[in-house]
C-alpha positions as CSV (number, residue, x, y, z in Angstrom):
1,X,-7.8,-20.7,32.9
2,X,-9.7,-18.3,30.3
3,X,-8.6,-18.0,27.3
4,X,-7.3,-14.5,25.7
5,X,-8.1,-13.6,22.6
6,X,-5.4,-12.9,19.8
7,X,-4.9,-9.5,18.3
8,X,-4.1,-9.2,14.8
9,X,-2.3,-6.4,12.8
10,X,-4.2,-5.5,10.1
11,X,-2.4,-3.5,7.4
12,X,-4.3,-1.3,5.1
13,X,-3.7,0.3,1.9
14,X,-1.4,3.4,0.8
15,X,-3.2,4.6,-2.0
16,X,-7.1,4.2,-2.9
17,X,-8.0,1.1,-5.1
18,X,-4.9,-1.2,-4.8
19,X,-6.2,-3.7,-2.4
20,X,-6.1,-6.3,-5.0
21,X,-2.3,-5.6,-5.4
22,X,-0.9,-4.8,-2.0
23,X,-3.5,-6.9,0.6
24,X,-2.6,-10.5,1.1
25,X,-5.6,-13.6,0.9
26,X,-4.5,-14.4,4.6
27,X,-5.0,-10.5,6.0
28,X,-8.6,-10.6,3.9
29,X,-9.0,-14.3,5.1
30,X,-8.9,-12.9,8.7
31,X,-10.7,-9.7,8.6
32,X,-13.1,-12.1,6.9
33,X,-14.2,-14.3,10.5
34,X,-13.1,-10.7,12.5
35,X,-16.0,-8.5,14.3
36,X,-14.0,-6.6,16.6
37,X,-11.8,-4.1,15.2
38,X,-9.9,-1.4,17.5
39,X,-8.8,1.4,14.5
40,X,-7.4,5.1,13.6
41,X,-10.1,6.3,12.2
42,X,-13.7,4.8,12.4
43,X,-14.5,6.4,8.9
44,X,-11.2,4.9,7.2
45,X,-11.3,2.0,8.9
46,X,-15.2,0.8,8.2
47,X,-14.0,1.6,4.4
48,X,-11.5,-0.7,4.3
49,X,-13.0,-3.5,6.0
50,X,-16.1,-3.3,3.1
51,X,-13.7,-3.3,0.4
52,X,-12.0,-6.2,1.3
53,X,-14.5,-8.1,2.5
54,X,-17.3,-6.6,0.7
55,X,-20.3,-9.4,1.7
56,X,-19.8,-8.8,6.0
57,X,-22.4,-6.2,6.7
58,X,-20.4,-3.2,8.6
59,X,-23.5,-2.4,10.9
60,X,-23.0,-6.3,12.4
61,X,-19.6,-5.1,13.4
62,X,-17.5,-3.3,16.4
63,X,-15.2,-0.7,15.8
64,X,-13.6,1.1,18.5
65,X,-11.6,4.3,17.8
66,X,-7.7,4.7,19.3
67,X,-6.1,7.7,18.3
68,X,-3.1,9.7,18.9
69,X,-5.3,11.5,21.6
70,X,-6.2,8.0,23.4
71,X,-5.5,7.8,27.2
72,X,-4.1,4.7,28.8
73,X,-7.8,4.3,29.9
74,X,-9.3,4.1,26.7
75,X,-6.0,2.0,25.2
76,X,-6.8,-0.5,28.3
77,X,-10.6,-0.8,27.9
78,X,-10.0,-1.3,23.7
79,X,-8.5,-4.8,25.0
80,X,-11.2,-5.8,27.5
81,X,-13.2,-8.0,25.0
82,X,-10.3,-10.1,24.4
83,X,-9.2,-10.4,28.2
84,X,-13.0,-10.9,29.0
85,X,-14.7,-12.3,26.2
86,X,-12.0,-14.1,24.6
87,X,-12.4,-12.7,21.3
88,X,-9.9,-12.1,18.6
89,X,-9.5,-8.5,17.5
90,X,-7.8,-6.8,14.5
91,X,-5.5,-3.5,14.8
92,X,-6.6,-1.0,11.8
93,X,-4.2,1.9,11.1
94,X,-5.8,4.9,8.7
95,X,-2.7,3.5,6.4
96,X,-0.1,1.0,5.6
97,X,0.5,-0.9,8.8
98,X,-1.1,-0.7,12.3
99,X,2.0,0.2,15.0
100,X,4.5,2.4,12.8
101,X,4.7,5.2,12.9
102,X,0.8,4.8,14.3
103,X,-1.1,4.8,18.0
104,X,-1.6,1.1,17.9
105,X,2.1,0.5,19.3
106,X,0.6,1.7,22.3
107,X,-2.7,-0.9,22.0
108,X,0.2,-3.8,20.7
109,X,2.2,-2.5,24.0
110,X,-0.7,-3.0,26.5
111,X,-1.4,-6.3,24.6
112,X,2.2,-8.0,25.9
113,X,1.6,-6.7,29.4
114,X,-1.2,-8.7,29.7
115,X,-0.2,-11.8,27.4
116,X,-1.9,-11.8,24.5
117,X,-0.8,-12.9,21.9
118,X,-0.2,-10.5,18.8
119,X,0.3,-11.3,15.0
120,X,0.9,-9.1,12.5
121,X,0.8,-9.2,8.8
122,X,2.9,-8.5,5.8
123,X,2.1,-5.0,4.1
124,X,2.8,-1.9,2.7
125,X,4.8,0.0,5.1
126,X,5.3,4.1,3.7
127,X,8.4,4.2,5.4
128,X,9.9,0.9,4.6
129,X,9.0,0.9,1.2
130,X,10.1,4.7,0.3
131,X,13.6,3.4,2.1
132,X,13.8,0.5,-0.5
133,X,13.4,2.5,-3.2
134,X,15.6,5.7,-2.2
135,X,19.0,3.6,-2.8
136,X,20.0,4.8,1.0
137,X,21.7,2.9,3.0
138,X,18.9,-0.2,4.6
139,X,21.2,-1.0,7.4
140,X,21.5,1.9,9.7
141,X,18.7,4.3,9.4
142,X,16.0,6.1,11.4
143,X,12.5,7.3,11.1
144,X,12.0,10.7,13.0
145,X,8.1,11.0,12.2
146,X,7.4,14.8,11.7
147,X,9.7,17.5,11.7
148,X,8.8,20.9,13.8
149,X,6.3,23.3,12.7
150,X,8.0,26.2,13.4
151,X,10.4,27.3,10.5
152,X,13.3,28.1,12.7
153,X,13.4,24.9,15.3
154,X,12.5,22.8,11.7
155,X,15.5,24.4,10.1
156,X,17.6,23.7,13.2
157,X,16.2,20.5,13.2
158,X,17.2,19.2,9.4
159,X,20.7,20.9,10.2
160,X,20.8,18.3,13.0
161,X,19.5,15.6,10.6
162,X,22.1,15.8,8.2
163,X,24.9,16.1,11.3
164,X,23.5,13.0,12.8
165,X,23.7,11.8,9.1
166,X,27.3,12.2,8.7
167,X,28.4,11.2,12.1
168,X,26.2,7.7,11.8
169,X,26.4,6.7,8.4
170,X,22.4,6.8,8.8
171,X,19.3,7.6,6.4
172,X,17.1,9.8,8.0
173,X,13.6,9.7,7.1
174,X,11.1,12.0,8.2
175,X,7.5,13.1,7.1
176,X,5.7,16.2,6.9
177,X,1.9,16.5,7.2
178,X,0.8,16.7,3.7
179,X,-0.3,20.7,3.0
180,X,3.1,21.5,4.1
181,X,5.2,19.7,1.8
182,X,6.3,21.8,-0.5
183,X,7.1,24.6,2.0
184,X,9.5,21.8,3.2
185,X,11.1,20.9,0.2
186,X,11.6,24.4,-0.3
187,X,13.6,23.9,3.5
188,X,15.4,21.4,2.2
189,X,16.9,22.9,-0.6
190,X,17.8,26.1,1.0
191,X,19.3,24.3,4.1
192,X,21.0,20.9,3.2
193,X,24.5,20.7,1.5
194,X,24.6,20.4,-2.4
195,X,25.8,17.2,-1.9
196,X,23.4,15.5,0.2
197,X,20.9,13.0,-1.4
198,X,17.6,13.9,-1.0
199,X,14.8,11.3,-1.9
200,X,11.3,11.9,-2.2
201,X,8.5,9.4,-2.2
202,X,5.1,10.4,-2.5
203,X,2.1,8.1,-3.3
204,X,3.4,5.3,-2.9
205,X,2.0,2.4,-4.5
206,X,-0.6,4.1,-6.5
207,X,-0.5,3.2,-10.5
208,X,-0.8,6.4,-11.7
209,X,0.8,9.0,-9.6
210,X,3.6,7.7,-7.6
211,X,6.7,9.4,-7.6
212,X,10.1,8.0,-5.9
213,X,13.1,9.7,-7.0
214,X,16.5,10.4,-5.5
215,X,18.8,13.4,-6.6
216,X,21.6,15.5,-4.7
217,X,19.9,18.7,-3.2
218,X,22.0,21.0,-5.8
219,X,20.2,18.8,-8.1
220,X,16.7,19.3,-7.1
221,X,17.3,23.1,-6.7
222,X,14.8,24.8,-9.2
223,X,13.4,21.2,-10.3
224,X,11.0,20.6,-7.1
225,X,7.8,18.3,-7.8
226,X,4.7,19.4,-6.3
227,X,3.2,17.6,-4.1
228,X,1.2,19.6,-2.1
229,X,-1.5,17.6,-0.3
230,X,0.1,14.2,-1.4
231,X,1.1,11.7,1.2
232,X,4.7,11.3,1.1
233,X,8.2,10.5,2.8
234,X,11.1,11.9,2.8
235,X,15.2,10.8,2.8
236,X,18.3,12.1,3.2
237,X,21.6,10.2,3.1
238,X,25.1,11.2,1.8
């Protein structure tokens, strides 16, 4: 019987320059004897891999781009190396880790159906770590990716949000894509109760500019951080 290949979860960093910090000797060790890569974002990706592993020579290498946009097709034919071949491959996200939150759950998905085995690695996780630090409650809680463009189905849809709060005893975290974050902070403050706890985590893990803070929304009225064009999560709990 041919053997499979074994597909790896690579995570990647959260901020620029903090591989040394945040990137464990066994993910490095791996990406190290890796030359198949199925990634996010070739550009990213290709970066990452050189900083880590800065003596593998990136032309020598495969990468193969799965995106949001990826059919089935393309998320089938990522894994045929491994099937085929029996090479090991590594999942790349564009940041933190491969499969939250991220279009290789649907590579990691494909890989079960057809038995192969899958490992992932420890590391920084946006979402995990901003619900760490927010002091929300880490038992029942719920990650709702991005909220809806449109101002009046998003302000419907943080009403519902902080309901759902309430009724579950659940922090709800969300994220907004980054040029729009201050428009929703300003959202937030005009729609949520007083009361409510809002956290805000942007750059996480970076040295010099990361901010985590958590304050009741009557609190953050006329105090709001910008963070326009910074990557960031959000929080709310009671």
């Amino acid at each position: 019987m041919k053997k499979t290949g074994t597909l790896y979860l690579i995570p990647t960093v959260l901020a620029d320059d903090t591989a040394d910090q945040v990137i464990s000797p066994q993910v490095k060790d791996t990406v190290d004897r890796l030359n198949y890569f199925i990634v996010e974002n070739l550009r990213t990706a290709r970066r990452f891999v050189k900083s880590i592993c800065p003596e593998l020579v990136i032309e020598q290498l495969n990468f193969v781009q799965v995106d949001k946009d990826a059919t089935p097709a393309q998320v089938q034919a990522s894994l045929k190396p491994l099937l085929e071949q029996g090479i090991d491959a590594g999942i790349i996200s564009e940041a933190g880790c491969p499969g939250i939150a991220d279009p290789g759950a649907e590579v990691a998905r494909y890989a079960h159906q057809k038995d192969i085995r899958v490992v992932p690695f420890a590391g920084p996780s946006a979402i995990l770590l901003s619900l760490m630090a927010s002091g929300f409650n880490g038992q029942r809680f719920a990650f709702h990716g991005y909220l809806p463009i449109e101002k009046g189905p998003r302000l419907q849809a943080l009403r519902n949000l902080e309901k759902e709060m309430l009724q579950r005893d659940q922090t709800q975290i969300f994220m907004e894509t980054p040029y729009r974050n201050n428009k929703l902070l300003e959202d937030l403050v005009q729609t949520l109760s007083g009361g409510t706890r809002l956290c805000i985590a942007a750059n996480i893990t970076s040295p010099e500019h990361e901010l985590i803070q958590t304050k009741t929304i009557a609190e953050w009225k006329g105090k709001l951080p910008d963070i326009h064009k910074q990557p960031a999560v959000f929080l709310i709990y009671k």
